[in-house]
C-alpha positions as CSV (number, residue, x, y, z in Angstrom):
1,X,-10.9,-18.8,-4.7
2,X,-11.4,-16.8,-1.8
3,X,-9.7,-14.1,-0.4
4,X,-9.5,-13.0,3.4
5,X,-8.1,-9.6,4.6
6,X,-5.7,-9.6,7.7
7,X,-4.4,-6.9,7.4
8,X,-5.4,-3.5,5.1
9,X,-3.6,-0.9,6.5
10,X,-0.2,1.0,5.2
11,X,2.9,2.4,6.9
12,X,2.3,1.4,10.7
13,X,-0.2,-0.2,12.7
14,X,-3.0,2.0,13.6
15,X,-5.4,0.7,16.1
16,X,-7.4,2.9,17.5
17,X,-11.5,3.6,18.0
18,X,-11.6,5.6,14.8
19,X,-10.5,3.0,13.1
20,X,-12.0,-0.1,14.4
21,X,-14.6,-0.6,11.4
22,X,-12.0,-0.6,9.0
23,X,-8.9,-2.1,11.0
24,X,-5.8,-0.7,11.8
25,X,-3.1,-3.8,11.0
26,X,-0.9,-3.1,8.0
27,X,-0.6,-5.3,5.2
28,X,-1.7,-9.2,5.1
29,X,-4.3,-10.7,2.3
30,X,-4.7,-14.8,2.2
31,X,-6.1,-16.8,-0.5
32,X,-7.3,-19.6,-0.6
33,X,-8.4,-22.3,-2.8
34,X,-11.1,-24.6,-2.9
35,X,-9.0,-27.7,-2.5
36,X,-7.8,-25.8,0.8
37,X,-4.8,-24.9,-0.2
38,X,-3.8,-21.3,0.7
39,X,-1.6,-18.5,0.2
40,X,-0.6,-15.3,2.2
41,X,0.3,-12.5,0.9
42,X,2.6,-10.0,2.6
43,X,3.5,-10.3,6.3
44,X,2.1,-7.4,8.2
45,X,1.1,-7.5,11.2
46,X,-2.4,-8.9,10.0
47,X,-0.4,-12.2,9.8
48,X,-0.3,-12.1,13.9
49,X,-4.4,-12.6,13.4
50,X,-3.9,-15.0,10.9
51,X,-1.7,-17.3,12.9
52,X,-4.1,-17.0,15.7
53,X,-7.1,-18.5,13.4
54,X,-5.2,-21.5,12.2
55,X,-4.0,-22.0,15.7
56,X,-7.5,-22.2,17.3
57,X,-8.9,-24.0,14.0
58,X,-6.3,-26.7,14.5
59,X,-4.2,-25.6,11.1
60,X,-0.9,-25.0,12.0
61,X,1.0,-27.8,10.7
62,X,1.8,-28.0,6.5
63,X,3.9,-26.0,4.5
64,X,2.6,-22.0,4.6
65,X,3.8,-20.3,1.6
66,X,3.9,-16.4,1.7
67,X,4.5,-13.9,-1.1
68,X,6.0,-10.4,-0.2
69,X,5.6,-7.5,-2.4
70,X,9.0,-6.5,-1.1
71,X,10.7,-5.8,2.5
72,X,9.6,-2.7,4.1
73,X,8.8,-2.7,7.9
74,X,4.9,-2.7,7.0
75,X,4.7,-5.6,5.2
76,X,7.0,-8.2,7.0
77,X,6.7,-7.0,10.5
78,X,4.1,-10.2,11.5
79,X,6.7,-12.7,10.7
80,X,8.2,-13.0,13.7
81,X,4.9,-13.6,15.7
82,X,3.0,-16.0,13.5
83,X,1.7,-18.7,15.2
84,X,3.0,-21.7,13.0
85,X,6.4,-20.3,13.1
86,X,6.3,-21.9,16.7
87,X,4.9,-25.3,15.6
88,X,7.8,-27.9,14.7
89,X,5.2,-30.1,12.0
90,X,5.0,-26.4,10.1
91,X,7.2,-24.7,7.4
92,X,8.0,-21.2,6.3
93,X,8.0,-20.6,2.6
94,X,8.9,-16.9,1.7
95,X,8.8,-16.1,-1.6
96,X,10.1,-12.2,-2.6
97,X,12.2,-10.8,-4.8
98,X,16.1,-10.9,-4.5
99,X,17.5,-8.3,-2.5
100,X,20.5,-6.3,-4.0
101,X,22.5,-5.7,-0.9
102,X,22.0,-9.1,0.7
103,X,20.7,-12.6,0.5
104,X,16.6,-12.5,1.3
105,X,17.3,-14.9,3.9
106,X,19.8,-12.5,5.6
107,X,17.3,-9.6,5.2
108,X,14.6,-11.2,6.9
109,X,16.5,-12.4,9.6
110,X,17.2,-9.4,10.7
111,X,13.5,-8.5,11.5
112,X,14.6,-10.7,14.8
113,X,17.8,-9.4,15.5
114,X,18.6,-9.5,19.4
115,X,18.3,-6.0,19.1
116,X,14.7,-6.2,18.3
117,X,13.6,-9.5,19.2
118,X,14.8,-12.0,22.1
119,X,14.7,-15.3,19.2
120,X,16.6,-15.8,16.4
121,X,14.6,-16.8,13.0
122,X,16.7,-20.3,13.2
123,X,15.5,-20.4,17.1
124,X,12.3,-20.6,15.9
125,X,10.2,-24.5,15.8
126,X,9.1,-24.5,11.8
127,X,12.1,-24.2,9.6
128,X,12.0,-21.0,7.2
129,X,13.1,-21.5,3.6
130,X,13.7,-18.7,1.0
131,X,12.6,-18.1,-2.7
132,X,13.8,-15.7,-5.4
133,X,10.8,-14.2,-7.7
134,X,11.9,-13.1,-10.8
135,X,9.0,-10.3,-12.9
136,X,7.2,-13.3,-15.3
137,X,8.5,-16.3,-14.1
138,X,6.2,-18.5,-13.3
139,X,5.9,-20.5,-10.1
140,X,3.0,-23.0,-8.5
141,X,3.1,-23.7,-5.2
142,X,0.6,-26.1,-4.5
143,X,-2.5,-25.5,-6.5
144,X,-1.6,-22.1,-7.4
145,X,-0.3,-20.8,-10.6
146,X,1.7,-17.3,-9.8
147,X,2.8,-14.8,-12.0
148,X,5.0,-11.7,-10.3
149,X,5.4,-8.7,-12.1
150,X,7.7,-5.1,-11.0
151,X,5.7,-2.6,-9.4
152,X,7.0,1.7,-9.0
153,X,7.9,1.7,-5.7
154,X,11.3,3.0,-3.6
155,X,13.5,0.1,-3.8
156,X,11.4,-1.6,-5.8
157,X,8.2,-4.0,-5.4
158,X,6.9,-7.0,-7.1
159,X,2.9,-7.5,-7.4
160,X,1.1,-10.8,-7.9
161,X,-1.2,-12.4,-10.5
162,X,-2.8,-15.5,-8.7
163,X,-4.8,-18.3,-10.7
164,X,-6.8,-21.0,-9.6
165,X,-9.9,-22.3,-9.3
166,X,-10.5,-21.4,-13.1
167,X,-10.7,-18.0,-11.6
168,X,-7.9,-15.0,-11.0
169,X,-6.8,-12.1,-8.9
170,X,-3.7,-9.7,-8.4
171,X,-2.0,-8.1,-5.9
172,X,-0.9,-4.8,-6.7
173,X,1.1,-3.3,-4.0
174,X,3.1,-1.0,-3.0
175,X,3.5,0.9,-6.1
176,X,3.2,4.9,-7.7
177,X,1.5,6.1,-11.1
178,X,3.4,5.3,-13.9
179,X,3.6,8.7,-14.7
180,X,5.2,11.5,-12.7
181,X,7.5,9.6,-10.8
182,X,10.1,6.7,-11.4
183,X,11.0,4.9,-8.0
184,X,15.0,3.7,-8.0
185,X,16.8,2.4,-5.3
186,X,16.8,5.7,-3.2
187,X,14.0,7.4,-1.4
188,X,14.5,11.0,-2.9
189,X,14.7,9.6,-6.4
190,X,11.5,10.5,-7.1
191,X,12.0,14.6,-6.9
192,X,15.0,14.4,-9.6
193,X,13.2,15.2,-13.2
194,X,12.4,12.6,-15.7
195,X,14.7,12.2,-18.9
196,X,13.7,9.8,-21.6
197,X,15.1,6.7,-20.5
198,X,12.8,7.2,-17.4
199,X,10.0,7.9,-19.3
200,X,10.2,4.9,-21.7
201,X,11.0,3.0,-18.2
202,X,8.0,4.0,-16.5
203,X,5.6,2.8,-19.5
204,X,7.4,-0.5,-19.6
205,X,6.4,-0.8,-16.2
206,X,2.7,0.1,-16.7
207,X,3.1,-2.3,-20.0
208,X,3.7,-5.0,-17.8
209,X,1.4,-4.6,-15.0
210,X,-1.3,-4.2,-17.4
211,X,-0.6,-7.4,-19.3
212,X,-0.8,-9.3,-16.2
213,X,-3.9,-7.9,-14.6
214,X,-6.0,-8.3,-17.5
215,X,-9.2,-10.3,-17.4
216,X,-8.4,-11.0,-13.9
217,X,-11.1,-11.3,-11.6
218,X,-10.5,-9.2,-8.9
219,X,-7.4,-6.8,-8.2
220,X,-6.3,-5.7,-5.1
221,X,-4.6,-1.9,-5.4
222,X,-2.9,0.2,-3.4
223,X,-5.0,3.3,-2.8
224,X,-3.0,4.8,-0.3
225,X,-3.5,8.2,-0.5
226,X,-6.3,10.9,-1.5
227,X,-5.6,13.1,-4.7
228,X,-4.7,16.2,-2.9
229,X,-2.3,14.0,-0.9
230,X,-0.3,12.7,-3.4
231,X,0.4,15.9,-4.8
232,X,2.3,16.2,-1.7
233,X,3.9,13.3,-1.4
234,X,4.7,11.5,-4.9
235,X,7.9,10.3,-4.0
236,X,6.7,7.8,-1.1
237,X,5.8,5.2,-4.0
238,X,2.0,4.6,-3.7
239,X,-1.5,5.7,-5.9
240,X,-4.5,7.0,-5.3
241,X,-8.3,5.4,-6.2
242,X,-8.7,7.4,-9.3
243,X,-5.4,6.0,-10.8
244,X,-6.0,2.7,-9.9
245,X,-9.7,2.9,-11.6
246,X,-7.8,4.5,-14.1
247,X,-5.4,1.3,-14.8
248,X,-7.9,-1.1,-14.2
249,X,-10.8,0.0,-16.2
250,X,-11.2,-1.5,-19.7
251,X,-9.2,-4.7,-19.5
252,X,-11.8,-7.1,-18.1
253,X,-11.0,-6.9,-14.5
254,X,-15.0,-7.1,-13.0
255,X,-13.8,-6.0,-9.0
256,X,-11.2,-3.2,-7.7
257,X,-10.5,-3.5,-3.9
258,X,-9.3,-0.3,-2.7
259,X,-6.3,-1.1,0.0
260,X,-3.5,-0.3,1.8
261,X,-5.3,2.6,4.0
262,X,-3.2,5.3,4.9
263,X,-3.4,5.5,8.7
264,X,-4.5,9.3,8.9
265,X,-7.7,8.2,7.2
266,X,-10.0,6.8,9.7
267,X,-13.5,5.0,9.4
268,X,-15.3,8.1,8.6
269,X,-12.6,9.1,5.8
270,X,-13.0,5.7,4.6
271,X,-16.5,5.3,4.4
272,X,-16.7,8.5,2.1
273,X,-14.0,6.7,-0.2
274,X,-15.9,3.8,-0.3
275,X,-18.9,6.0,-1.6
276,X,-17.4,8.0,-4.0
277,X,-15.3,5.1,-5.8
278,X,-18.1,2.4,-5.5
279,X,-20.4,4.9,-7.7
280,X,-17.4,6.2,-9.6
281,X,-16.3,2.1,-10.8
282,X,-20.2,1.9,-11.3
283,X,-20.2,4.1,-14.2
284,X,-17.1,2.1,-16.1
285,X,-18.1,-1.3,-15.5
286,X,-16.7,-1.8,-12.4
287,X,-17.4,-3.3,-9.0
288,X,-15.3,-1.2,-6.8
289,X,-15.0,-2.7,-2.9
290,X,-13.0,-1.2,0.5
291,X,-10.9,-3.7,2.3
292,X,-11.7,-3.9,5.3
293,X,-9.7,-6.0,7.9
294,X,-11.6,-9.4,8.2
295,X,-13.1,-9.4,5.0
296,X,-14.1,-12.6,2.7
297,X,-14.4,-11.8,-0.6
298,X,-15.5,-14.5,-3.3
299,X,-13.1,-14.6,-6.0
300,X,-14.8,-15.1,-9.8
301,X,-18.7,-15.1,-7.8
302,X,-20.7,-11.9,-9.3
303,X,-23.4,-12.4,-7.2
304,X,-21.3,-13.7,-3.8
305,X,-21.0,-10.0,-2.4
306,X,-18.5,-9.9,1.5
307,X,-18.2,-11.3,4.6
308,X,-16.4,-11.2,7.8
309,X,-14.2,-13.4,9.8
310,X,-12.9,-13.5,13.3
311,X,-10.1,-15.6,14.5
C-alpha cells in the first residue's frame, strides 16, 4: 500500500510561512492500493488538495469512499469543496460512526447549510451515500479489508485498521491516553474524577486499540500536543509522542507517524519533534516518521523511506 498525506494538521487550518515545510491543512490521509484502488481518510481540508490532484490527473469519476474518525469541524470541513463532488460520473461514500443525536447523513449535511454554504449536499453532481461503522465490524470496500475500533475522544472517535496488499496500517485519531481521562459525550467530562467503572472503561478501550494495531505495519497517531501541554489541556481528547511510542512499542508495529500537528507548533517546533522521537523510537525498535503534508509513505517497504507529491 501507499499512503499520501493531504492534510496533517489539527483544530483549524494553519497556513502560514512558519509552517509551510510541514503544511498547515488539517486532517486528510489517502491510501491506496496497488490495484489502484484508494481510500481517504478524514475530510479536512487536505481533501480540497486531494480533489485538485485527481481532477488534473483525470480521476474524478468511480466511487470515492472516505472513512471519518468522527465529525468535528477539522476533519470534515473539505467535503464540501472536493473536486469529484462536482463530477456527475462520481460517488460519495462516507463511512463514520452513527451519530446519537441525528442520522450521519443529516449531520453532514449540515456542513453546507445556506447559512454556511450557498449549495445544498443534494445540489451537489456526485450523489453522496452514508455508512454506519460499528467498533470490530468488518467492512471491504473494494480491495480493502477495514477494521474500526473506539478511540477516547469528546464525543467519541473511531480509528482504522486497514489491510491490503498483504500489508497493514491504522489510523489512530483523534483520541486521549487511556489513563487520566475518560472522554463522554460532553466536553468538560474529562475534569470530573474517575470512579471504577471509568477506569475498567478506559482499559477496555486501550484493550481494544491494542488488539487492532498489532503487527500492523505502519500506525498513524495523533501526537497533538507536547508533554507540558497536555498537562494543561487533558480534557480536549488527544496524546502526545511519548504516549503514542508508549502504545505502540512491543506489539510489532515497525513505523509510528507522528500527526495531527497542533497549529501553535510551527516548522521549527516540528523539526525538534521529529528529532527527538525519531532517536527516541530508535532505541525500542521503532521507525518513528513526521507527517508532513504531501508525503508518500510505502506501506510494508523497510527500505522505501518518503516522498512528496504535489497536485
Amino acid at each position: 500500500m501507499e499512503v499520501t498525506f493531504w492534510g496533517v494538521r489539527g483544530s483549524y487550518p494553519t497556513p502560514a510561512p512558519e509552517t509551510v515545510r510541514y503544511g498547515g491543512n488539517t486532517s486528510c490521509v489517502e491510501v491506496r492500493a496497488h490495484g489502484g484502488d484508494r481510500l481517504v481518510v478524514d475530510a479536512g481540508t487536505g481533501l480540497t488538495r486531494l480533489g485538485d490532484f485527481l481532477s488534473s490527473s483525470g480521476q474524478l469519476a468511480g466511487t470515492h469512499h472516505i472513512l471519518l474518525s468522527h465529525l468535528h469541524w477539522d476533519h470534515i470541513q473539505g467535503l464540501p469543496f472536493f473536486a469529484p463532488a462536482y463530477d456527475a460520473r462520481a460517488r460519495i461514500s462516507i463511512h463514520a460512526m452513527p451519530d446519537t443525536a441525528k442520522p450521519l447523513a443529516k449531520v453532514l449535511a449540515g456542513v453546507a447549510r445556506h447559512e454556511f454554504f450557498p449549495a445544498a449536499l443534494d445540489d451537489f453532481a456526485a450523489p453522496f451515500d452514508f455508512h454506519e461503522v460499528m467498533a470490530s465490524q468488518v467492512f471491504a470496500p473494494q480491495s480493502f479489508r477495514v477494521t474500526p475500533f473506539r478511540l477516547n475522544h469528546p464525543s467519541g472517535a473511531m480509528g482504522y485498521r486497514i489491510d491490503a496488499d498483504g500489508t497493514s496500517c491504522a489510523y489512530v485519531c483523534d483520541t486521549a491516553p487511556f489513563t487520566e481521562v475518560l472522554h463522554k459525550r460532553h466536553f468538560l467530562r474529562g475534569l470530573e474524577p474517575l470512579d471504577d467503572r471509568d477506569r475498567l472503561e478506559l482499559q477496555a478501550l486501550r484493550d481494544g486499540v491494542v488488539q487492532v494495531i498489532t503487527d500492523c505495519d505502519t500506525v498513524i497517531y495523533d501526537t497533538h500536543f507536547l508533554p507540558e501541554e497536555y498537562a494543561k489541556f487533558p480534557h480536549f481528547g488527544h496524546s502526545t509522542p511519548d504516549q503514542a511510542l508508549a502504545l505502540c512499542t512491543g506489539i510489532g508495529i515497525r513505523q509510528l507517524v507522528l500527526y495531527h500537528h497542533a497549529p501553535n507548533h510551527d516548522d521549527a517546533i516540528l523539526d525538534q519533534m521529529a528529532s527527538v522521537y525519531a532517536a527516541l523510537g530508535q532505541q525500542v525498535g521503532l521507525k518513528v516518521v513526521t507527517a508532513r503534508e504531501g508525503m508518500v509513505l510505502q506501506v510494508g517497504a523497510d527500505d522505501a523511506g518518503t516522498r512528496r507529491v504535489s497536485p
